[in-house]
C-alpha angles and dihedrals in degrees: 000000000000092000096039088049088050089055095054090053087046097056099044085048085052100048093046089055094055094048090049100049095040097054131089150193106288106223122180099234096177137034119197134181152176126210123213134168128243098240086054111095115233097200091120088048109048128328104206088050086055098044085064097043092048105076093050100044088047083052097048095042083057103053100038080051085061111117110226103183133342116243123211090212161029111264123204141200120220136134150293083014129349134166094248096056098045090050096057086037093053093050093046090053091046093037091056093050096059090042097049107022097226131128097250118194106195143000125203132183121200104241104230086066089072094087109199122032101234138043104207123237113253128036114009110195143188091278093053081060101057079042088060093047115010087163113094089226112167113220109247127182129222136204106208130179122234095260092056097044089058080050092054096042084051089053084052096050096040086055089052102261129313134211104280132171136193085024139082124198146160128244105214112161089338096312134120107227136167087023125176130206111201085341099309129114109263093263101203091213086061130102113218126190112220122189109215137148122284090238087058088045101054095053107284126153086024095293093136100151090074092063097087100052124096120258129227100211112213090183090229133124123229085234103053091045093064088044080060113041087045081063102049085047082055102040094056086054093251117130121218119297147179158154146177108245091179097256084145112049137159139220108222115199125197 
């Protein structure tokens, strides 16, 4: 029994031993992966993965599917001025008003955050929406003085023209000139509040000299806002509409 029970000792030690010197670190060398979108279904891939799924992306195709306003036409985005652009500007100006309270003069969007060129005639959802604005941008707002605001028109004018609301200027050799600002003349010993992205208003697009003003935070996102402003469209039994009315304009010279 002593021997038989020392054996037994012997051979776990041993074993142990051989387990011990044998393993190593274990390091991940390699990371690998698929993407795949929500709406996508995953039962080839894996079933319990898209039962789980399943529930979200059919609430989320249902509500990106929700039809927020009709529109009787097809809008268009195109520079200096386009329909498109005047209507979202136009929601955005009235939009930052009712968050802030402020008496806002004029709200502007970079063009190149309106993410796809046409808004389709018919019924505009939810997803035409996050089309419009993927970007989560907050709305800010922004008190300039008069010096700054001609800066940031010249900006506008030098880029070809941007959305812009509650203003009118002219585009001659990249600058903005006889602009008005809720139909005055630009008074450079005024102070203006633009509403404008907090991308713009960082920095972005080359507009540094923004950076260094103080920002009035709405809390809202872009986005959200024209969620919002299609809704109320629809909830007074209007359908979308929009025009150019030449509030952006430019001098051509031969």
């Amino acid at each position: 029994m002593k021997f038989t029970s020392l054996m037994r000792q012997s051979i776990i030690f041993f074993s142990l031993l051989v387990l011990v010197s044998c393993s190593r670190p274990m390091t991940i060398t390699q990371v690998s992966y698929a993407e795949r979108r929500m709406s996508d279904s995953l039962t080839a891939y894996d079933l319990h993965i898209d039962s789980i799924i399943r529930p979200y992306r059919d609430s989320m195709q249902a509500e990106m599917k929700q039809v927020l306003v009709i529109s009787d036409t097809i809008l268009t985005k195109k520079m200096p001025e386009s329909d498109l652009g005047n209507l979202l500007a136009e929601i955005l100006l009235d939009k930052s008003q009712q968050y802030t309270h402020h008496k806002v003069d004029v709200a502007m969007i970079n063009f190149g955050g309106i993410r796809i060129s046409q808004l389709p005639a018919g019924n505009i959802t939810t997803e035409n929406a996050f089309e419009l604005m993927p970007f989560d941008n907050k709305i800010v707002l922004l008190e300039l003085d008069g010096a700054t605001t001609q800066k940031l028109f010249d900006r506008m004018a030098g880029a070809g023209g941007v959305p812009v609301a509650g203003a009118r200027y002219i585009i001659d050799n990249a600058k903005a000139t006889q602009i008005t600002i809720q139909g005055k003349a630009l008074d450079p010993a005024s102070k203006y509040t633009i509403s404008i992205s907090d991308y713009l208003a960082n920095g972005g697009d080359n507009l540094d000299m923004l950076k260094s003003i103080p920002q009035i935070s709405t809390g809202k996102l872009i986005r959200d806002a024209f969620i919002e402003g299609f809704k109320d469209i629809n909830a007074k039994g209007q359908h979308l509409k929009s025009i150019k009315d030449g509030r952006v304009s430019v001098i051509y010279k031969n």
